[in-house]
C-alpha positions in Angstrom: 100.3 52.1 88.7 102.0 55.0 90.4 105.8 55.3 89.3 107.6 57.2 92.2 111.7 57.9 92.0 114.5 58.2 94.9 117.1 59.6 93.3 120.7 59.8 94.8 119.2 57.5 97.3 122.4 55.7 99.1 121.6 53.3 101.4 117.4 55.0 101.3 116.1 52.1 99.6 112.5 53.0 99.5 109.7 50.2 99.2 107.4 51.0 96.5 109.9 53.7 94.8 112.6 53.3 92.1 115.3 54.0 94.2 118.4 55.3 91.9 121.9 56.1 92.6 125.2 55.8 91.0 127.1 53.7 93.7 124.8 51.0 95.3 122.7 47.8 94.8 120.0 50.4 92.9 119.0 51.1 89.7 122.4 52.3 88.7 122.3 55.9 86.8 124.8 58.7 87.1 122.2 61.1 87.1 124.9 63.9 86.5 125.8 62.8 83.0 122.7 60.2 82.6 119.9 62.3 84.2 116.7 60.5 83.5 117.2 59.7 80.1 115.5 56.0 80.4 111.9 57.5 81.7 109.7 59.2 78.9 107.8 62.4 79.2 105.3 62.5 81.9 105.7 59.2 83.4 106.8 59.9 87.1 104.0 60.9 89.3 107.1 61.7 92.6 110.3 62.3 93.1 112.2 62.5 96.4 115.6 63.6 96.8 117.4 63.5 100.6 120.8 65.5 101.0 121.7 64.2 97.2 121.2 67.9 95.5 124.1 69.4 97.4 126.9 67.3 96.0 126.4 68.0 92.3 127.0 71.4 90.9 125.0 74.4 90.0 124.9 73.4 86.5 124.2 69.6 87.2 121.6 70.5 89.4 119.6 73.0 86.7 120.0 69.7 84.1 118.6 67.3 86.2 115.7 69.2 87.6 115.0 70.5 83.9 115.0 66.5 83.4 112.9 66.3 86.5 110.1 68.7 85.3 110.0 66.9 82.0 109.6 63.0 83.3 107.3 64.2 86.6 103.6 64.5 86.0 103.2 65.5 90.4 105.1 66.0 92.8 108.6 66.5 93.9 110.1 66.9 97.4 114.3 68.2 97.8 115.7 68.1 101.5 119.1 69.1 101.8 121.3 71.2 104.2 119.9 74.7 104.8 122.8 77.1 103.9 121.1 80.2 105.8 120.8 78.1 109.2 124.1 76.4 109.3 125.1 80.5 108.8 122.6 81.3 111.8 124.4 78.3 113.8 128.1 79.3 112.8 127.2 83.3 113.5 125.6 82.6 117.2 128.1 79.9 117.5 125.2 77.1 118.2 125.9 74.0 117.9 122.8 72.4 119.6 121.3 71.4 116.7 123.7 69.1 115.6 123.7 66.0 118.7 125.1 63.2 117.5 127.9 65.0 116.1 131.2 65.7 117.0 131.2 69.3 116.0 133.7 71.8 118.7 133.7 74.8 117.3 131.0 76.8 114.9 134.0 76.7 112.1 134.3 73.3 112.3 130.6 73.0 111.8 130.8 75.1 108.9 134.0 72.9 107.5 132.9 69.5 108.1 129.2 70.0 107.2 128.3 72.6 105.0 131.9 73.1 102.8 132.5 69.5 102.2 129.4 69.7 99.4 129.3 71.1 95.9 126.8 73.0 96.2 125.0 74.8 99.2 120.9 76.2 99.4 119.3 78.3 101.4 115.4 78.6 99.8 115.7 81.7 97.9 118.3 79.9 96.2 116.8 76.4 95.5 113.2 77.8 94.7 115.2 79.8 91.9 116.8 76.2 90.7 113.3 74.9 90.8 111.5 78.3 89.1 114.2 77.9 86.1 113.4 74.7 86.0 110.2 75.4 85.0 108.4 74.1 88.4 105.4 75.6 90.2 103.7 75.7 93.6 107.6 75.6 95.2 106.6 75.6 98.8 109.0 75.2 102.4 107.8 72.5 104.1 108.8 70.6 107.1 110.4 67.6 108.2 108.5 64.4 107.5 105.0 66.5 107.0 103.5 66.7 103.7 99.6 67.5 102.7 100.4 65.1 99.9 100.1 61.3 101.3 102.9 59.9 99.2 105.5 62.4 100.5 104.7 62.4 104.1 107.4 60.5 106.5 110.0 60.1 104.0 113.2 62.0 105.7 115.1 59.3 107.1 118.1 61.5 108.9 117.8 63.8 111.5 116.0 66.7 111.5 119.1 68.7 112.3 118.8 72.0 109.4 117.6 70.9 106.7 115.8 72.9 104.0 113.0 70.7 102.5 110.8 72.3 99.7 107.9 70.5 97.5 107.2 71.7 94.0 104.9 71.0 91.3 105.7 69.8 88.0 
């Protein structure tokens, strides 16, 4: 049986994945003190993350994914706001990414989006969380797209800027 994890999954519920968060009607983990302390070594064969990675810190983030690497026996795919283009947006003052939102101005953009997180990516900087991690094959890939089956489709926001990389345990 294929074991598959959401984690920091809100209101995400996947069907057919364990879907985990600290707040919701999910298996209830606080992954920042917890991790993935219930799962034994080598037992998960995915992991997904959506816009969960940002709101924990540096240091939370290089626990978990060391706990990651050491539950995961395949794949696992991170999306979460791209530092460098909300930078690109806020320095050519575009907001035209963003429909839907509210955003005036390119500082706003940069306040209400980007700032309100604990910590922001661009891919240099996650595929360096992932590398000390002890992850391999840490490849950019795109919104919903994935040569792996399991991970294909799975983005459920907008494709607005977000930085989505898969990795290899």
């Amino acid at each position: 049986m294929t074991m598959k994890l959401n984690l920091g999954c809100g209101q995400d519920k996947k069907k057919g994945w364990t879907n985990i968060d600290i707040n919701h009607n999910v298996l209830r983990i606080d992954l920042t003190k917890d991790g993935l302390s219930i799962f034994e070594d080598n037992t998960i064969d995915f992991i997904y993350s959506q816009h969960f990675i940002e709101h924990i810190t540096w240091d939370e983030a290089i626990t978990l994914m060391v706990d990651c690497q050491r539950v995961l026996t395949g794949y696992m795919r991170i999306s979460t706001p791209d530092l460098a283009e909300g930078v690109r947006c806020y320095q050519e003052k575009d907001l035209t990414r963003f429909s839907g939102f509210s955003f005036e101005t390119p500082a706003e953009l940069m306040a209400q989006y980007y700032i309100g997180h604990s910590y922001l990516y661009d891919y240099e900087e996650l595929e360096r969380l992932l590398k000390i991690a002890g992850f391999n094959d840490i490849k950019r890939v795109q919104w919903r797209e994935s040569d792996i089956p399991e991970l294909q489709m799975l983005e459920t926001r907008p494709d607005f800027t977000d930085l989505i990389v898969e990795c290899r345990a």
